[in-house]
C-alpha positions, -999 to +999 in steps of 0.1 A: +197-228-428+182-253-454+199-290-458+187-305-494+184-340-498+190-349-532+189-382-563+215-392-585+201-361-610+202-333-582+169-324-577+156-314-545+129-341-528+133-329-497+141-295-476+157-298-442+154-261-421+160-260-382+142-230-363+152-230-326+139-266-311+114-273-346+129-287-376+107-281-410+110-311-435+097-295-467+088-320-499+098-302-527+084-326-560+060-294-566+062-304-608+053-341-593+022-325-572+051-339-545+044-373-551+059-395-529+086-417-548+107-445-538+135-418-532+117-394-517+102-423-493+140-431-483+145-398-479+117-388-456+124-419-437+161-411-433+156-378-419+125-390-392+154-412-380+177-386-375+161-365-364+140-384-336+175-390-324+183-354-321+184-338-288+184-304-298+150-311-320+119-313-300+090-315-326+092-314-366+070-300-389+064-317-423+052-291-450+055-286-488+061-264-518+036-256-547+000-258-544-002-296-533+008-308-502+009-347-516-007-366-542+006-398-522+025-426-544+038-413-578+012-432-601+041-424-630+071-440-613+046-473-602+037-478-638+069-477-655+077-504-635+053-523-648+076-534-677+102-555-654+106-589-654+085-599-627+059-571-638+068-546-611+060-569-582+092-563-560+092-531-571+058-525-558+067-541-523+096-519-518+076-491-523+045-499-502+072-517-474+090-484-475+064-461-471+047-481-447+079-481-427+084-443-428+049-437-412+053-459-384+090-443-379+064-413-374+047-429-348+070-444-331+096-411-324+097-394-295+095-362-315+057-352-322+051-345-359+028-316-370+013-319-405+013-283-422-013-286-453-013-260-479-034-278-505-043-311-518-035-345-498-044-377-510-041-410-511-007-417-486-003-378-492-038-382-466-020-412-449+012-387-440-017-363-428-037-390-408-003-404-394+017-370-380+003-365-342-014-332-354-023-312-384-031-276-399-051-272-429-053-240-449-089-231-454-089-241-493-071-278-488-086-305-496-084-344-484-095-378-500-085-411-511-094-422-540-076-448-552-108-467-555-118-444-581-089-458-605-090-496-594-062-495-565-086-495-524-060-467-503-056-496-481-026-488-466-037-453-464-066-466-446-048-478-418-037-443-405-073-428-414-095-456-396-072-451-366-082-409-366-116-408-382-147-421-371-155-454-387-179-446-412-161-417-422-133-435-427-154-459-445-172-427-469-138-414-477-123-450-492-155-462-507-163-431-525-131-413-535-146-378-532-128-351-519-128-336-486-130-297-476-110-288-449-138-277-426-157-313-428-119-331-427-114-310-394-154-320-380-142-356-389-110-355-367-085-359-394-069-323-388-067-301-359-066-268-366-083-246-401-064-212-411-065-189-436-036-202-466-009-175-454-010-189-418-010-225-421+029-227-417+031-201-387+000-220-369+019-254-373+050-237-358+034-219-328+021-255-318+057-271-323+072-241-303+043-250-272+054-285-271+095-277-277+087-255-242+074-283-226+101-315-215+114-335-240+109-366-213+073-359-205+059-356-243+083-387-250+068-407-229+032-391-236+036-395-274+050-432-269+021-442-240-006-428-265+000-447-293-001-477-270-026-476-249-051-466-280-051-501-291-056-526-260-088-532-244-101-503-213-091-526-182-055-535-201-053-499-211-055-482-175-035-509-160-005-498-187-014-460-178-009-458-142+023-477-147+035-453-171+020-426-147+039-439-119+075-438-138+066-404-151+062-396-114+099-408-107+111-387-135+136-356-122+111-332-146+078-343-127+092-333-090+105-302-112+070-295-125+056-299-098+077-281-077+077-252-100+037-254-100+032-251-065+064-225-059+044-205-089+077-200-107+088-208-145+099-251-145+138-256-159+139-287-178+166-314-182+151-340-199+156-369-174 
């Protein structure tokens, strides 16, 4: 069943579907080159609230219709602005606030998020790549951000991609603008997996449906101890690790995982 999130004129930004544990978030601008508006911003960020609260959802896909995954901000929507009062200044700060919000709503749910890319991603299209916890790239997509290229640095964009490429890389892709194969964007880190265009959806869902088997609890607190310990110092970083270890230990799932390991019999999780 597909939920449509909707503006004031009806059209469809956004496609909600459930499949067993793995909900599918589907932008649906494909006339836009599913640019990511104001509205479709909000709307994005509404549903990765909702759904990081939902028990019965243990990982989300975000995908898209038409031959671009995301051409990031929509370039048309940020201009008109520019005839306000103020010359589109608090217009602009929504916007960037917003979208800045929605990607660290990404990384701070519970719920891994698995990019499925069936063309072009750029600009914060790339960031939405760069920031889900893993991404699948059909063989012919294509990565970049160029914003340099028309007089606006992807700097927010580069916050996600310096924290999953390799510096310089990171540093090649915002300086020059070019775009990025698939193959080279997977060498680089930015996405996981490379499939053939028909597969890219089903390879995103078989990884969803290998961490939905796993407990909820453990890739919580996985997902959540990741993210953290990434950015603090070696020393601070395994001193935060082992105490997260040690909880996990405590957990009802880990002396069921265990348990279920040595007995060589199927675990039964419970989330706790």
């Amino acid at each position: 069943m597909q939920e449509r999130v909707t503006n004031s004129n009806q059209e469809a930004l956004l496609l909600e579907e459930r499949r067993g544990a793995v909900a599918i978030l589907t932008l649906n601008r494909p006339e836009a080159r599913n640019s990511l508006s104001l509205a479709l911003l909000r709307a994005l960020g509404d549903a990765v609230g909702r759904l990081s609260v939902d028990a019965d959802v243990r990982a989300v896909v975000i995908a898209a219709n038409g031959p671009v995954f995301s051409a990031g901000h929509d370039l048309k929507e940020l201009t008109a602005h520019r005839s306000d009062p103020d010359g589109g200044l608090a217009f602009y700060r929504t916007a960037m606030e917003t979208c800045s919000e929605m990607m660290q709503a990404i990384l701070r749910s519970p719920k891994p998020f698995i990019a499925a890319v069936q063309g072009v991603a750029t600009a914060a299209g790339c960031q939405l790549v760069a920031t889900c916890d893993l991404a699948v790239a059909a063989e012919g997509a294509h990565f970049s951000t160029p914003g340099v290229n028309i007089g606006l640095f992807c700097s927010t964009p580069m916050v996600a991609l310096s924290r999953n490429v390799p510096r310089k890389r990171a540093m090649e892709m915002l300086l020059l603008g070019e775009m990025l194969p698939a193959a080279t964007a997977a060498e680089y880190g930015l996405v996981n997996r490379v499939v053939p265009q028909d597969r890219v959806l089903d390879e995103a869902l078989a990884m969803a449906n290998t961490i939905a088997s796993k407990s909820s609890l453990t890739v919580a607190i996985g997902k959540e101890a990741f993210y953290r310990q990434v950015e603090m110092p070696t020393a601070e970083a395994y001193a935060y690790a082992a105490d997260v270890m040690v909880r996990n230990m405590m957990a009802r799932d880990a002396a069921e995982g265990i348990g279920a390991f040595i007995e060589k019999r199927k675990p039964e999780w419970k989330g706790c």
